[in-house]
N, C-alpha and C positions, 0 to 999 in steps of 0.2 A: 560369286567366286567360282571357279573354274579350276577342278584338283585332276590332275592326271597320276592314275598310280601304276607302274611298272612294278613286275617280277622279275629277275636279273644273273644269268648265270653265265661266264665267261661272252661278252656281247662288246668286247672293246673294238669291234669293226664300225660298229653301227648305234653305241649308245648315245656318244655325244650328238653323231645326227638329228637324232630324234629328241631329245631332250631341247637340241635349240629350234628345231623345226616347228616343235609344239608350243615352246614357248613363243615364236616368234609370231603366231597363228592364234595368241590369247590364252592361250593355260598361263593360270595364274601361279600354282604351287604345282609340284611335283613329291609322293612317297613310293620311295623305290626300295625295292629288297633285295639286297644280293645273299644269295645262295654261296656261299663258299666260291666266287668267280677267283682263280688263280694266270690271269691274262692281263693283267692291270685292270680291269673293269670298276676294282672297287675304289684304285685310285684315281682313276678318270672320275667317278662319282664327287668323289669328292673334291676333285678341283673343279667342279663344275656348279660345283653348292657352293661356294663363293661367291661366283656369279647369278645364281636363279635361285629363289626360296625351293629347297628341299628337305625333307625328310628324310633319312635314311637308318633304313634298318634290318642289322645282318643276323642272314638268318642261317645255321649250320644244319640243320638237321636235315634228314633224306627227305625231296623235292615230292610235296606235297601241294599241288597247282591251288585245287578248290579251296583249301584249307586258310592258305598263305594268301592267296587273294581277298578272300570274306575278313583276316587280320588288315590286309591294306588300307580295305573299304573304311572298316572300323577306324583305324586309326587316320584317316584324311578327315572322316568327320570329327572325332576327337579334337583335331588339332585346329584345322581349318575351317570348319564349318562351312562347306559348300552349297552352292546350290545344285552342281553338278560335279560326277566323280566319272573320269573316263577309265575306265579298266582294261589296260594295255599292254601290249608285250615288246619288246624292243624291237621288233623287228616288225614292227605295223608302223603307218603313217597315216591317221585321220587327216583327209584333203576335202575343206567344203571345196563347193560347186563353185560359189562365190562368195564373197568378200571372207569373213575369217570364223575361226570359233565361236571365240567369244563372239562376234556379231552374230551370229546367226542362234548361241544358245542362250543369250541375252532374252531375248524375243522369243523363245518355246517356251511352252508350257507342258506339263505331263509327267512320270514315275519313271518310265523307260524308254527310250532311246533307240530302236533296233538300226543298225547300220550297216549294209549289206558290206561284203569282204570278198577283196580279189588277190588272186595270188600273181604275183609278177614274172616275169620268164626272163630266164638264161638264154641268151643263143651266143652263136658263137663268134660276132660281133664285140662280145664283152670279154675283155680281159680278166684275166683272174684277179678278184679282188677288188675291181671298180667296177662294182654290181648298180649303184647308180649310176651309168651308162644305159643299162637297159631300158628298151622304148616300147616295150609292150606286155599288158597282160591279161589273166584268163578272162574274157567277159561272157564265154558262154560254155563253162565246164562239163568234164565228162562223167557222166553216174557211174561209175565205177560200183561195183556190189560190196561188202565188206570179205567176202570170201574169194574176191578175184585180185581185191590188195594184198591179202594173205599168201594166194597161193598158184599167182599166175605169174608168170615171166614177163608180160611185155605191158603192165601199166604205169604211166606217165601218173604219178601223185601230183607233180604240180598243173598237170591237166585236171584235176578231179574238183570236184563240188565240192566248198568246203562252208562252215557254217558264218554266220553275222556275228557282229559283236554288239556288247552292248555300253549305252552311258545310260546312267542310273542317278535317280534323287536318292541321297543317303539317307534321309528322312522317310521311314518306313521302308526301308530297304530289310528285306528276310533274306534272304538266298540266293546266293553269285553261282552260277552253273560251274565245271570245272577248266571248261575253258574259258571260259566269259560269252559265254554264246548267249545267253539265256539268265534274266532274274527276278527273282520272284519277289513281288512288290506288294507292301499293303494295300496300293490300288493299281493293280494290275492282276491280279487274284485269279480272274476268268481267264486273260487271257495266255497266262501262263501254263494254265493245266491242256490247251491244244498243242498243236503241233507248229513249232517256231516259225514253216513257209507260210502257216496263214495268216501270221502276224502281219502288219504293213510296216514296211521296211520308210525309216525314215532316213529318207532320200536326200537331204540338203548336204548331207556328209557320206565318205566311201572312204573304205579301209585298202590302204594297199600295204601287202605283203609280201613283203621279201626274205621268204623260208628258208632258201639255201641263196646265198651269195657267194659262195666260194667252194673249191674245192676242201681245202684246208678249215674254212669254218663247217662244213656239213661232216666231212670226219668228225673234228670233233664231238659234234653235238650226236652223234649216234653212237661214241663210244661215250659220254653220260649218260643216253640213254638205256644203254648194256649193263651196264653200272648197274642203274635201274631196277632193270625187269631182274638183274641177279644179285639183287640183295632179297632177304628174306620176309620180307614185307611183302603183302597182294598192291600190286600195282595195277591202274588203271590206267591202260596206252592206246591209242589207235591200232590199227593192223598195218598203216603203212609205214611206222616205228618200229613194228616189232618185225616185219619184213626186212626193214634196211639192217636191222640188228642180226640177223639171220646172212644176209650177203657180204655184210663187215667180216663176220666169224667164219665164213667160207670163202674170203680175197677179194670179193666182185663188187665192194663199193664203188672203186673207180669207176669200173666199165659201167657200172650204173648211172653213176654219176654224169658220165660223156656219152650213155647214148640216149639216156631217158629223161635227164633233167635237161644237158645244154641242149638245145636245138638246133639242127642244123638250117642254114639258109631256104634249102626247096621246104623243108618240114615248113618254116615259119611263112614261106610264101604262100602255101595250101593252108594254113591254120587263118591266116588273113583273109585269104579270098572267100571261106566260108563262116567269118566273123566271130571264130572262135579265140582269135587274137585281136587286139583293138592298140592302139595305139595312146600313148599317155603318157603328160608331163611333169607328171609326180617325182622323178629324179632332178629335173630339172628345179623344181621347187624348193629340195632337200638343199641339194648344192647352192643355191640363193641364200640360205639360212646358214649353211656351214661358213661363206664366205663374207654374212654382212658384219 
């Protein structure tokens, strides 16, 4: 069996997508958690759990990623008893190479799972809000330093390197990273104490990510995360959250948003010509799923 668990916070663009894409692709169950979503999320969830075996379970407290995912895990095996637990966010889409999930994790063996992850791109082809339109994304990202996301004006984040995810045996599973990058396994032990690029990236499946898909959805999600870093709790964020939280509170999300996330036509033809843009039919896939 085959448990996908989502974490869930205001995602009514884009959760029914995934929910049928994954299931349509062999995830067996689904345990999802909504965070206080006020967008209808949580009532999409549940007219969606009529339809697909889920879990659901709400969670109100201030958004604790590592915490509330290691509960996910826990409770998919609990419940399901799987042999694999994908640890996912709504706004990812695990795409094998070929044929489907379950066919291909049927047939694996092993504790962890590494799954390399790309981020998808805006240009300016794409209408606000039909972010599944978009035909291409990062396949060869830019290093960006962590003090240059902080504190430089002109880095493109959905350009940048970002890390893998993982699927995991729930049976001797210790420790879910906080983003699901990385987990520490009762037989994975060694290789989880190196550094995650030297791990070998298991290749039969790839993550695509669609971070910001709108205007109006990326507002949002960077004023939760303002929320966030000002509540009185030590929060653990990236610096390209805590940057966009910083251009929110001084007017310049927009401009951000149009000159540094969409891309313009020449930008996406020069990103192509030197394979840092690739082309791919993973929207095309979603919409198949939305519409069978």
């Amino acid at each position: 069996m085959i448990v996908m668990t989502i974490l869930v916070k205001d995602e009514i663009d884009i959760i029914e997508a995934n929910i049928k894409t994954h299931a349509r692709l062999g995830v067996d169950a689904f345990v999802v958690m909504d965070n206080n979503s006020t967008d209808g999320t949580r009532e999409k969830l549940e007219e969606l759990s009529k339809k697909y075996e889920m879990t659901i379970i709400d969670e109100k407290g201030l958004y604790n990623q590592a915490k509330w995912m290691k509960k996910l895990a826990k409770t998919a095996k609990k419940i399901y008893n799987p042999r694999w637990v994908i640890n996912n966010d709504a706004d990812e889409f695990w795409i094998p190479k070929e044929g489907t999930i379950k066919e291909i994790l049927s047939n694996t063996k092993g504790a962890v799972l590494t799954c390399q992850r790309y981020n998808m791109v805006l240009d300016e082809s794409v209408s606000e809000g039909n972010f599944l339109d978009a035909k291409y994304y990062v396949a060869n990202p830019v290093f960006y330093r962590k003090e240059t996301q902080l504190t430089q004006e002109y880095p493109s984040i959905v350009l940048s390197k970002i890390g893998p995810k993982v699927i995991t045996d729930p049976k001797g599973l210790l420790i879910i990273r906080g983003g699901n990058h990385k987990a520490l396994h009762l037989r994975n032990l060694w290789d989880y104490w190196r550094h995650y690029d030297k791990i070998k990236r298991f290749d039969k499946i790839e993550v695509y990510h669609y971070v910001i898909r709108s205007y109006a959805q990326f507002e949002k999600h960077i004023i939760n995360r303002k929320r966030l870093l000002e509540s009185k709790k030590h929060v653990r964020m990236g610096p390209h959250y805590r940057r966009w939280v910083k251009l929110y509170n001084e007017g310049k999300l927009k401009e951000e948003f149009e000159n540094r996330i969409v891309f313009k036509k020449d930008a996406v033809d020069v990103f192509k010509r030197y394979g840092i843009f690739q082309e791919t039919n993973v929207g095309d896939i979603i919409k198949s799923s939305l519409s069978s």
